[in-house]
N, C-alpha and C positions, 0 to 999 in steps of 0.2 A: 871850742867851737861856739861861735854867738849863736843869740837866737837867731837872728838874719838869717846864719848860714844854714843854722838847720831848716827852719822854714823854708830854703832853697830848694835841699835837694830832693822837695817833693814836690817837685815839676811833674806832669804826668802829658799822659799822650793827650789832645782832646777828643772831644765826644764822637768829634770827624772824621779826625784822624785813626781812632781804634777801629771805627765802623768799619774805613774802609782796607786797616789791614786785616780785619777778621772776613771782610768779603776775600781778602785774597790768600786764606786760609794760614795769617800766621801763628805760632804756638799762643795759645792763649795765655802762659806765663812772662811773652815777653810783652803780653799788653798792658803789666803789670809794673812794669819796671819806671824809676825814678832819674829824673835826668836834675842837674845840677841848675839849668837853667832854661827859658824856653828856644833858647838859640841850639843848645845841645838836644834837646828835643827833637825839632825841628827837622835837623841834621841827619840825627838817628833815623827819625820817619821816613825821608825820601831814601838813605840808604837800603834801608827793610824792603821800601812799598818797589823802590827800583829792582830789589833781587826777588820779591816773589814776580812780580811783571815777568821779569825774564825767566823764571823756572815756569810758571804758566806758560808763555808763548811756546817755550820749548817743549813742552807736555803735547802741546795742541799741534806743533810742529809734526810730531812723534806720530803723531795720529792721523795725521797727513800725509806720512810718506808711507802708513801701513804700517809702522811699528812697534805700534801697540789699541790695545780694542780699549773701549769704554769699561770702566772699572766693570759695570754691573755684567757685560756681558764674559769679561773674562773668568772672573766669580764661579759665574755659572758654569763655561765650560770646566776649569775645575773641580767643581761638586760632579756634575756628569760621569767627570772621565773616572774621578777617584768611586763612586756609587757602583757607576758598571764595573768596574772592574771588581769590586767587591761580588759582585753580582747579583747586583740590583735591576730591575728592568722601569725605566723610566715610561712613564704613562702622560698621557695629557686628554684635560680633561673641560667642562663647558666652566666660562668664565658665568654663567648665569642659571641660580638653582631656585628651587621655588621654596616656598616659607613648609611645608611639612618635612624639607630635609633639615630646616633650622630648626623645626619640633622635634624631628627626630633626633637631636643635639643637645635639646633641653631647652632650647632658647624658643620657648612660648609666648604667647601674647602675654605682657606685663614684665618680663626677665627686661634685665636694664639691657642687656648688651643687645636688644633691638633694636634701643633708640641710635645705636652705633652704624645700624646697616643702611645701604644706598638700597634703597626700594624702589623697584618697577610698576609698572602697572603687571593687572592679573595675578598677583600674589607671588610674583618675581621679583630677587634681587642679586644686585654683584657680589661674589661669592664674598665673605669676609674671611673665611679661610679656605683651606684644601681639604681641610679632615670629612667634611660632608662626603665629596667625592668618591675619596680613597675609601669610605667605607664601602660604597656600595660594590667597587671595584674589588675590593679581598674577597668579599662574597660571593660574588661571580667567577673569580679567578679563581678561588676557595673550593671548587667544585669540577677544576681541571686540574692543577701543579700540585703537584706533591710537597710537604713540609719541608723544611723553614722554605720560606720565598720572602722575598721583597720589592716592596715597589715603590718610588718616588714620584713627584712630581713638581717643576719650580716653574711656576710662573704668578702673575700679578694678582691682588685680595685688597679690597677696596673696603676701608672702614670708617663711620664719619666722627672722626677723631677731632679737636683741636690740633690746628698743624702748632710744633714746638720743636724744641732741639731734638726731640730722639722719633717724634711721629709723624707719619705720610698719609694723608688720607689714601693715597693709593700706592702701592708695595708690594714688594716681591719677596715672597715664601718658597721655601725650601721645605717640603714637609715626606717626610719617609716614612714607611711603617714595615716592621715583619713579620709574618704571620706564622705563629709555631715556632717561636726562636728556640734552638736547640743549647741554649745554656741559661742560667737563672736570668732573670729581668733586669735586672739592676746593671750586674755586669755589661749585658748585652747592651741597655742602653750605655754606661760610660763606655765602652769599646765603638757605640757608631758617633759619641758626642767627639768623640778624640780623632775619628777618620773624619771629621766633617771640619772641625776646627784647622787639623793639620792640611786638608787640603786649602781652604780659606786663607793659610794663612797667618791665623790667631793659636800665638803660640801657650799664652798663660792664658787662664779662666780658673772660673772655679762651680761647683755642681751645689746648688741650694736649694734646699727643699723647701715649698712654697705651696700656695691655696689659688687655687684655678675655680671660675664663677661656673665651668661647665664641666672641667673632670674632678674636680676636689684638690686632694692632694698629688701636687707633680714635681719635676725636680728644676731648675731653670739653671740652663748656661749662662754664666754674669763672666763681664769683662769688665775689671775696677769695676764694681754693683752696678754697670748697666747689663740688659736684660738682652741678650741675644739668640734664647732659644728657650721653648718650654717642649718639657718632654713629659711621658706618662706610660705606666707600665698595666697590661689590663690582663686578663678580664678588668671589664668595670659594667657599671648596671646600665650606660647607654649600651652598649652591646648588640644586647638583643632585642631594640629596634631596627637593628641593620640584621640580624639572621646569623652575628657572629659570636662564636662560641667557646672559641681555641684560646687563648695567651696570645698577650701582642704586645709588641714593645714600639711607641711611634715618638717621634720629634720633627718639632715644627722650629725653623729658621730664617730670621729674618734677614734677609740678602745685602738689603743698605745698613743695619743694623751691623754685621760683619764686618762691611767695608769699613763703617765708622770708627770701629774698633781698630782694625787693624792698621788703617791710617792717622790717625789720632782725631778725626775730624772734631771739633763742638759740634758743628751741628750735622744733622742728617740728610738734609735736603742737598746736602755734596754729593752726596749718594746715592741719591735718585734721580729719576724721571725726570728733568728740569728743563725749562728755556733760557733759566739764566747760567748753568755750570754746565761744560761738558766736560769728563773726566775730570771731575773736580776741580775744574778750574774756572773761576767766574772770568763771564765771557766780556766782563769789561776791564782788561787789562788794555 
């Protein structure tokens, strides 16, 4: 082979061109690939960009005639059906808490992860997680049900993140906790990280033990090293600012984080909230 020829066959897609098959969610390996010349290129692209087109349209089709729901919201109904059914009892709770439920979390005036939260006036802001909530909820539930109980909640947590391939300023959590679990911590949590995964979905992951800014030491659900759940086995010393006492096993999941996973997405914003995808399809096909 000449040099000519080898310098050939590293024709690549252009800058335009990749952009617009990665809007239309192709494998990020075939954006990778070498064509012999820019005619074969070329070719390949409108082949690719014409068959996502038409997998998009048909998705959207699907969704038009009732046949299938927005990724986020099917997600959800199965965490729901698979939780209750465990017997879990699903709570909801205010999307807006005040800054001494963030103290009571550990996150005080000067902790970094304040400069993270959407702040209100009156010393209010949008919850950045669930777990404020849920605590004060075991406490008060804590004092009617009888041991183990459990209770979940999924809906939206507003963080002021750089938006990136894996971050939402605004997002959807999944976050459970049980109070009194009747078998050692650890167990219990990889037995609810497996019913949450399985319902999801997301068939491989792996359990890594990790440092959290506000519980210490936790364990995280990774999918290939992305991060899709951080879990924590307590007693721990926030605790008893909330009045609780008992052993608890809780994890927190992030909903587009899931989908991303189990779809192959790159990026995340497929998976959320959007004006420009619905059901992961961008809407300029």
């Amino acid at each position: 082979m000449t040099a000519d020829e080898t310098e050939a066959i590293h024709v690549r897609f252009t800058t335009t061109q990749a952009q617009r098959l990665r809007e239309l969610g192709a494998d990020p390996l075939v954006l990778d690939g070498d064509f012999v010349d820019a005619a074969a290129r070329d070719a390949a692209f409108k082949q690719l960009q014409d068959s996502l087109v038409h997998d998009g349209r048909r998705r959207l089709q699907e969704m038009r005639a009732g046949h299938r729901a927005p990724q986020l919201v099917e997600v959800e109904t199965s965490l729901r059906t698979a939780l209750t059914g465990a017997g879990f009892v699903q709570v909801v709770t205010p999307l807006i808490i005040t800054t001494e439920a963030l103290a009571k979390m550990g996150i005080e005036h000067g902790h970094p992860l304040r400069e993270q939260v959407f702040w209100l006036e009156d010393g209010r802001c949008l919850r950045p997680m669930l777990a404020p909530n849920l605590y004060t909820l075991l406490r008060r539930l804590g004092r009617i049900w009888s041991r183990p109980f459990g209770i979940f909640e999924i809906g939206p947590c507003f963080r002021r993140d750089s938006k990136g391939a894996s971050h939402l300023n605004e997002f959807s959590m999944l976050n459970l906790v049980e109070l009194g679990p009747a078998e050692e911590c650890r167990a219990r949590l990889e037995e609810l990280a497996a019913l949450v995964m399985d319902a999801a979905g997301v068939g491989e992951y792996d359990l890594v033990r990790t440092q959290s800014e506000v519980y210490g030491e936790m364990v995280d659900v990774e999918v290939k090293g992305a991060e899709v759940c951080s879990a924590v086995c307590g007693p721990h010393p926030l605790d008893g600012n909330w009045g609780v006492v008992e052993p608890w096993v809780g994890l927190g999941f992030g909903l587009e984080r899931l989908i991303m996973a189990r779809e192959g997405y790159p990026n995340i914003e497929r998976a959320g909230r959007s004006l420009a995808y619905v059901d992961g399809v961008r809407l300029n096909v």
